[in-house]
Structures are given as C-alpha cells and as structure tokens.
N, C-alpha and C positions, 0 to 999 in steps of 0.2 A: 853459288848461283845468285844474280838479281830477283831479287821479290819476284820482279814481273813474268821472268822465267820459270822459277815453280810455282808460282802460278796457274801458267799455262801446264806445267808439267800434271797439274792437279787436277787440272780440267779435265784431261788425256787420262788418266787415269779413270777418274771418274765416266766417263765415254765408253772405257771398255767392259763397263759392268753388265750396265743395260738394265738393270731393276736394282735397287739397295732400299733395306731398310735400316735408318739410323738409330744409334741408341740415345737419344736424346734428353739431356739434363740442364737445358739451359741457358749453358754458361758460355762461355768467349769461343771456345772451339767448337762444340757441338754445332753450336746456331749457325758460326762461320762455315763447316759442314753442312747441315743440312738447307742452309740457301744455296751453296754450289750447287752442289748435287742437285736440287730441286730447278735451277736455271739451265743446268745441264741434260736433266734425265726426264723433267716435267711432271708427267704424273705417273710415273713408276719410280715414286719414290716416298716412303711412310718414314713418318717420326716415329720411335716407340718411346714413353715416360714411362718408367719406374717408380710407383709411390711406395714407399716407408717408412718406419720411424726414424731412419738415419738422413731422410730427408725433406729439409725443413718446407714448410707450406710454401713461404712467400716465396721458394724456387720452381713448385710446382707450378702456383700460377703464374709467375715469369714463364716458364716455358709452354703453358697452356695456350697463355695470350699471343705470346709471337707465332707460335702454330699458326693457329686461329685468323693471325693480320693480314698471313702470305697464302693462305689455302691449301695448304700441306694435310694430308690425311694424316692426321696424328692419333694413336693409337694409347690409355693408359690401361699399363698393367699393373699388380703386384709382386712386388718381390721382397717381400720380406726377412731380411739378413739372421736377424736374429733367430728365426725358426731352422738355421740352416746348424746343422749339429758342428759343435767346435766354434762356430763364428761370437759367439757371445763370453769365449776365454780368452777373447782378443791374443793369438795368437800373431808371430810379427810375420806370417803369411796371411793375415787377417784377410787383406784387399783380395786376394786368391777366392777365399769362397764365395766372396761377396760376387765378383765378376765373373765366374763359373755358373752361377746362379740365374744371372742375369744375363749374361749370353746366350743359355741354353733358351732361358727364355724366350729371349729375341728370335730366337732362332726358329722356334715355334712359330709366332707370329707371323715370320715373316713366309715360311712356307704354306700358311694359311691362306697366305694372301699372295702365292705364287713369283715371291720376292727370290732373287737367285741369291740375293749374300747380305751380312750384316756387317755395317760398318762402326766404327766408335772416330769418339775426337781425339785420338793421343795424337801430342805433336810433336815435334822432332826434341826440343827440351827433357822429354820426358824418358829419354833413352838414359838421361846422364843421372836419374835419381832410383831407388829403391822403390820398384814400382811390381809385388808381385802380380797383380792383376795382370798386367802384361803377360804373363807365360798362360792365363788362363785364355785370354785371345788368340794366343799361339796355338794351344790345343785346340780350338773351335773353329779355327780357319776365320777368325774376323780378322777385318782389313782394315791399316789404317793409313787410309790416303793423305791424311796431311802429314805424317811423320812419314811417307812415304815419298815426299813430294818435300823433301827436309824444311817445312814450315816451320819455323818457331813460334812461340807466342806471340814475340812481339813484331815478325811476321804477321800473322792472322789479325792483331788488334788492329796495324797498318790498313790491310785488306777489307778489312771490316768497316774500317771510320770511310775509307774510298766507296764502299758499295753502302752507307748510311744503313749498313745493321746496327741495331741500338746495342747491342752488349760491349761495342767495341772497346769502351771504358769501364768495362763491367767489370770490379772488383774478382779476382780469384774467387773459389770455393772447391772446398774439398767435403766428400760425407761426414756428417757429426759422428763418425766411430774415429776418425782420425782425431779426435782431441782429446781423447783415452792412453796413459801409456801401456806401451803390451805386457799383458799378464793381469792389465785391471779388466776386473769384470765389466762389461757393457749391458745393459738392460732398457725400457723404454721409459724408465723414471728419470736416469740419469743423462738420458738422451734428449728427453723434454726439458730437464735444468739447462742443459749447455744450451739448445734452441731459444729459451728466453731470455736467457743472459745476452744473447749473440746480439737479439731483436733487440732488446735494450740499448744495447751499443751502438745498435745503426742507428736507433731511432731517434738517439744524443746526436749525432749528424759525425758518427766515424762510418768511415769511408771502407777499410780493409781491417775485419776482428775475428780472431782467434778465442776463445775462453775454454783452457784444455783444464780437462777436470781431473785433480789429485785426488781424490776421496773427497777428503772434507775441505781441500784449498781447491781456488780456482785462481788459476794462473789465466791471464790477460795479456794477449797481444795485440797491439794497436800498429799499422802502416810506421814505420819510422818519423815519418815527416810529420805526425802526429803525435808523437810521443810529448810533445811540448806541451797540446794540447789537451792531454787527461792528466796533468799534473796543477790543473784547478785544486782546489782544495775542497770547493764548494762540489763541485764535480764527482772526486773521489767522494767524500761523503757518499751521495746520491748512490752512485755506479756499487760502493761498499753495501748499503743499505738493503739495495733493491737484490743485490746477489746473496744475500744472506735472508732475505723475505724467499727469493727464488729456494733456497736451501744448502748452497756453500755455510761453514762454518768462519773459515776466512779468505779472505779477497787480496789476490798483490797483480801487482804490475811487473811484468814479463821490461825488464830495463836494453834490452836488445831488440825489442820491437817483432813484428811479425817477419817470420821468413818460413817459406813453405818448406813441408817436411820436418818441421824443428822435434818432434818423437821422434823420428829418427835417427837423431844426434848420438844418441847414447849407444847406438847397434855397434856390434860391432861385426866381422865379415861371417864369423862363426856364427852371428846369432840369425843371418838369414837365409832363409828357405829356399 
C-alpha cells in the first residue's frame, strides 16, 4: 500500500474504537499514535507513562512535555520491572513480564477512566524481530493500530515530519534492560551506570548510543555514520575516563556500530520463549 493509504487505513481504525488509552513512551511511534488518535478521537483519548528504573528521565520528561504542548490527558504510573519476580534474571523472555506488567496496568487506568481499549506503538517492522512482549499484548487484547495499518517506521517518521511532530527524527530507544545480555543479572545500580554513560554520549553530540553492560566491560555502540567520529583519541580518552568514573572497569567500541536488537544476535531458535 501508499503511505497515504495506510494512513487513512489507520485513521479507520482508530474511529472504530471510540475511546483508547495509549501506552505512551515517548518515542517515534507512541507520539505518531497518540497525536492520531487524539486528532481522531479528541478527548476520549489519555496517554498513560510508565516510570522506572529501566527508564531514563530525559525520556520521561520528553514525553511529559509533548503531553503537556497538545492537551492530551496524560496520566504517570509506576511500573516497576524489577519488582516483578523473574524479571531481574533477565531471562530472553525478559520483554514478556515487563509488558504483562505494564499492560495490566494500563488496563486498569484505563477503565477507571471508562476507556474501552488500550493501545501500544508496535509497528509493522516489529513483526520481523524477537519481540516477546508482543504475545503479552496478544493475551491482554491490546491493539496495535499502526502495525495493523502495516506502518513501518520509516512510514511513521515520513507521517510525523508531514504533521510537524517533533520526534519525527527522534533517535530509536529501547528500555535500559535491553543492554543487559540474558542470564546477566539486572539491578538498579547497573541500570543507573548504563543511564549515565548513555547521557554522556548524547551529551558529546552522538546522535543514536547503545552502551550494553558486560559485567565489568561496557561495549559502545555508536549510529554507523558516526563511527568515524568516536575514533578521536582525545575523545576516546574522555568517553574511557568518565565510564570507568561511571563504574565500567573497561571501555571498547562495538566496531559494527549500532543495530537494534544486537543481544539478540547470539539466540538461537531453541533459546526463545
């Protein structure tokens, strides 16, 4: 289909809801969601945020703020992953309890607030990766209209820069338990290391960073098209320093650059749930 086609197909969906509350995080898809919906549905339609330790501040108040710009009844909850038994032995169904968690919740919310269904951002890309969350949406009857509406991302970014949503350049983000491999323990010490280092990195003026935590190595991925540029010397120094101040014992540079999903690399079909 044309963009402009599911597009519209999106719209149509969204129409036959009639009230939704979205689970909103932020990022490229949620936001491109809950401005549809909200230009669709009006005011029978709430954001719900999810604060944790798996996610970082400066995402909270990015999604806080755009709530806030457009009028959106936006709601924050807690959902705390780590308190969820199993979720902190990073198991490679990890995403599973985390989104069960946070569904239910939504779920709650929303019938508080006489909301008929809860939606999420998954987009149509996301059918083709290792996404157990996904089957937890399945069980709870969440809907997801833009992979229903076979959006892709680079659909939605398209959509997004045409209707001057500001995320439409918005660098990916996944929760800081993705930079864990499975089987390493997660905790909120090691979740606030990868959160500073990350901040760090954006704050050197990289664009798209990864820093997934080995124990005591922190592997660094940098956008591709950047890789040239964290190969300062003066640079590395700094970036070496401050991650070893942060609490790494040592520091390397991921030489293939950032690609989503890359823990996943090593699965193989047996190892998933």
């Amino acid at each position: 289909m044309e963009i402009q086609e599911k597009f519209h197909k999106l719209q149509e969906i969204i129409r036959g809801l009639e009230s939704a509350a979205i689970a909103f995080s932020g990022g490229v898809d949620s936001t491109f969601l809950l401005k549809v919906t909200q230009n669709v549905l009006g005011k029978d339609v709430i954001a719900v945020t999810a604060r944790s330790s798996t996610f970082p501040e400066r995402e909270f108040k990015e999604a806080k703020a755009y709530a806030e710009s457009i009028g959106v009844k936006h709601i924050v909850i807690v959902s705390e992953e780590l308190d969820i038994e199993g979720f902190s032995k990073n198991p490679t169904n990890r995403c599973y309890y985390c989104k069960h968690e946070l569904f239910s919740k939504i779920q709650e919310v929303a019938l508080d607030h006489n909301v008929k269904v809860v939606l999420d951002g998954s987009n149509y890309d996301d059918i083709g990766d290792y996404r157990p969350g996904m089957q937890a949406a399945k069980e709870l009857k969440v809907v997801s209209p833009l992979k229903q509406a076979a959006l892709t991302k680079e659909d939605i970014r398209i959509l997004s820069k045409e209707m001057d949503i500001p995320t439409w350049n918005k660098p990916s983000f996944a929760c800081l338990s993705s930079r864990f491999p499975y089987g390493h323990e997660i905790n909120r010490e090691k979740l606030k290391m990868v959160e500073l280092a990350e901040q760090f990195l954006l704050d050197k003026g990289f664009r798209q960073v990864r820093v997934r935590h080995h124990g005591e190595i922190a592997r660094i991925e940098v956008e591709k098209k950047e890789r040239e540029k964290i190969f300062d010397l003066q640079l590395m120094d700094e970036i070496g320093n401050k991650l070893k101040e942060i609490g790494f014992h040592y520091v390397t540079i991921d030489a293939l650059g950032y690609r989503t999903g890359s823990m996943n690399e090593v699965l193989t079909e047996g190892d998933k749930v």
